[in-house]
N, C-alpha and C positions, 0 to 999 in steps of 0.2 A: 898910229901916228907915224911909225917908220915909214912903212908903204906909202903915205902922204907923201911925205919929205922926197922919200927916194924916185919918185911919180910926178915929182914937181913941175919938172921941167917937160915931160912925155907933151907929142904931140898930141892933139885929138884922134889920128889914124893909131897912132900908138897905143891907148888907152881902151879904144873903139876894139883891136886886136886881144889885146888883154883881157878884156870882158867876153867876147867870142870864144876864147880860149877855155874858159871857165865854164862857161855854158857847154863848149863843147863835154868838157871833160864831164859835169854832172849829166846830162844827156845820157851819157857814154853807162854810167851810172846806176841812170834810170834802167835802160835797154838792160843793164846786167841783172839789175834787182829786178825786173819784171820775168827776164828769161829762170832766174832761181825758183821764180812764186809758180812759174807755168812750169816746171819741171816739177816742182814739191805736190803740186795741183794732179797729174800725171800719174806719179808715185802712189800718191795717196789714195787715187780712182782703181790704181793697178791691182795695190793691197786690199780694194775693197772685194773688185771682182774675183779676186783669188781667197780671199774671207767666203764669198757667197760660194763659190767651188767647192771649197772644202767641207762648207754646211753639207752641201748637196749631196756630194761624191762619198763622203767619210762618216763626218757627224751625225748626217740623218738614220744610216744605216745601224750607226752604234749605239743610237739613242732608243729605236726602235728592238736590238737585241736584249740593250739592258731593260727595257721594260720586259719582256717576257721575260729575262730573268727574274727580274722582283716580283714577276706576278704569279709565280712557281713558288717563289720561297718565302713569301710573308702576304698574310691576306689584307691588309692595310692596303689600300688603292688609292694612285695617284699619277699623275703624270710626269713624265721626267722626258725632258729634253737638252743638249748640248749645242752650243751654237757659239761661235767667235763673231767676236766686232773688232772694228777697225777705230782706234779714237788715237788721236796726235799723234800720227804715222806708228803705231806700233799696235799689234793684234792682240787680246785676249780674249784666252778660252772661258765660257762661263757654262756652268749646270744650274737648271732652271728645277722646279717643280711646281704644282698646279692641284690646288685638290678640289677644287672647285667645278673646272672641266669649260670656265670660259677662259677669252683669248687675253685678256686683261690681266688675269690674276697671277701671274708668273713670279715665284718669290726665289729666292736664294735658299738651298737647300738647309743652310745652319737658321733661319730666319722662320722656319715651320717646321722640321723635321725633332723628333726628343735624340739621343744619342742613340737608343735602342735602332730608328730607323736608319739612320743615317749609317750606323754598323751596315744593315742588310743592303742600302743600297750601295754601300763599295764593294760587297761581294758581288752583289749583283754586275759591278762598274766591270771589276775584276774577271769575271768568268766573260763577260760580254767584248772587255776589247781582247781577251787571249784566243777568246775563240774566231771571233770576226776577222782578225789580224793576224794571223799564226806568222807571225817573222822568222821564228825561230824553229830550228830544223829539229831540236829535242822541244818537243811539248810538254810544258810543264808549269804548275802553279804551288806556291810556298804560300798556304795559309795558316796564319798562326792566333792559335782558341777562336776556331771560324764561329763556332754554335757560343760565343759568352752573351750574344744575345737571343739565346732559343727562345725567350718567350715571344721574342716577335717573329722568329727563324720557322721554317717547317723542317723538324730535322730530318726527318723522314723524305721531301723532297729533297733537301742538301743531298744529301746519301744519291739519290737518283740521280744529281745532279754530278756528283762524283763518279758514280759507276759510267755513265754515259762517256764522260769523259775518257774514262782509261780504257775501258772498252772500245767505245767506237771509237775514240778520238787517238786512244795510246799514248797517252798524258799518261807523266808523273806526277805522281801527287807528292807532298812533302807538308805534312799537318803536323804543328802541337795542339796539346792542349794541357790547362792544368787542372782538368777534370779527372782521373783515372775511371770512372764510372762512363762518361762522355767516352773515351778511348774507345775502352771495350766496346761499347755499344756500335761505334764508325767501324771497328774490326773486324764485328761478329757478323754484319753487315754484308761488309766486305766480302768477306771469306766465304760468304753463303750465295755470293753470284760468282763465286769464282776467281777471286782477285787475290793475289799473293799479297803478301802484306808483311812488313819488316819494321818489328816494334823497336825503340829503343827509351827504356825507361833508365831519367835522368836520376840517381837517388843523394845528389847534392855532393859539397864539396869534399874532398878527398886529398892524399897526400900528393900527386903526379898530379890533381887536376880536379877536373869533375868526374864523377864515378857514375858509371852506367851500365847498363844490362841491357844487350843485345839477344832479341829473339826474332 
């Protein structure tokens, strides 16, 4: 009603301007909110092709190492693949599995797997991007009770999969376990391809601390 009042008296050219004005500026507007959608649009195409990159270049390679992992260390067969999407401009990484062996059946590894497998395949996850990826100029892997699930584990293969390491690869290994029979057994192992080996048995708390026995 103000703007009536204040507009009362305006010419026709004057008003005529005034509306021009308005339309200009919404325009103006327009043009900016269409240049945000075409840039957001751009962005998003950006992050896809660089999603499919990564499948390609990275993912694929690591997906295929970690199956030969798993297929070494536990006789359970299945498929397992890694792959990133692109959804409301931001990426995420997903692990797939497949026990079926069609292209359809691709599930989320907590959605089929019991906890026993899904132990062996993050060893399998683990030994697969440390080796594929070596970033780090000391090689080295911190497994802690790798065999609690031996019954689905080859322990026999772990060990091979150990010794290869340190051997060829010159990887430090750093294992507990709260097996002492388990220990020995990684040990004896060990020491019988030639692998030095530095125990340290934790024998619980103490007055300074934790008390242990280095050998």
């Amino acid at each position: 009603m103000a703007e009536r009042n204040s507009c009362g008296d305006c010419t026709e050219e004057e008003v005529s301007e005034n509306f021009a004005g308005k339309i200009q500026r919404l325009e103006e507007q327009i043009t900016h909110a269409n240049d945000v959608k075409k840039r957001a649009q751009q962005i998003a195409e950006h992050l896809k092709s660089e999603a499919e990159h990564f499948n390609e270049s990275t993912l694929k390679p690591l997906s295929s190492r970690i199956q030969k992992f798993h297929d070494v260390l536990s006789s359970f067969r299945y498929e397992i693949s890694l792959e990133t999407k692109t959804a409301k401009g931001g990426t995420k990484l997903n692990q797939r599995v497949n026990r079926k062996g069609n292209s359809t059946d691709w599930v989320h590894p907590l959605a089929e797997l019991s906890d026993g497998q899904i132990s062996v395949q993050g060893l399998a996850t683990l030994f697969a991007a440390s080796t594929e990826y070596r970033w780090s100029r000391w090689p080295s892997v911190l497994l802690d009770d790798p065999l609690q699930s031996s019954d689905l584990l080859h322990a026999s293969a772990f060990i091979d999969i150990l010794r290869g390491l340190i051997k060829d690869l010159k990887y430090q290994v750093f294992l507990s376990s709260h097996d002492l029979e388990e220990a020995r057994y990684i040990i004896r192992k060990c020491e019988r391809s030639g692998i030095d080996v530095s125990q340290c048995h934790l024998l619980g708390p103490g007055v300074n601390g934790v008390r242990a026995v280095f050998s």
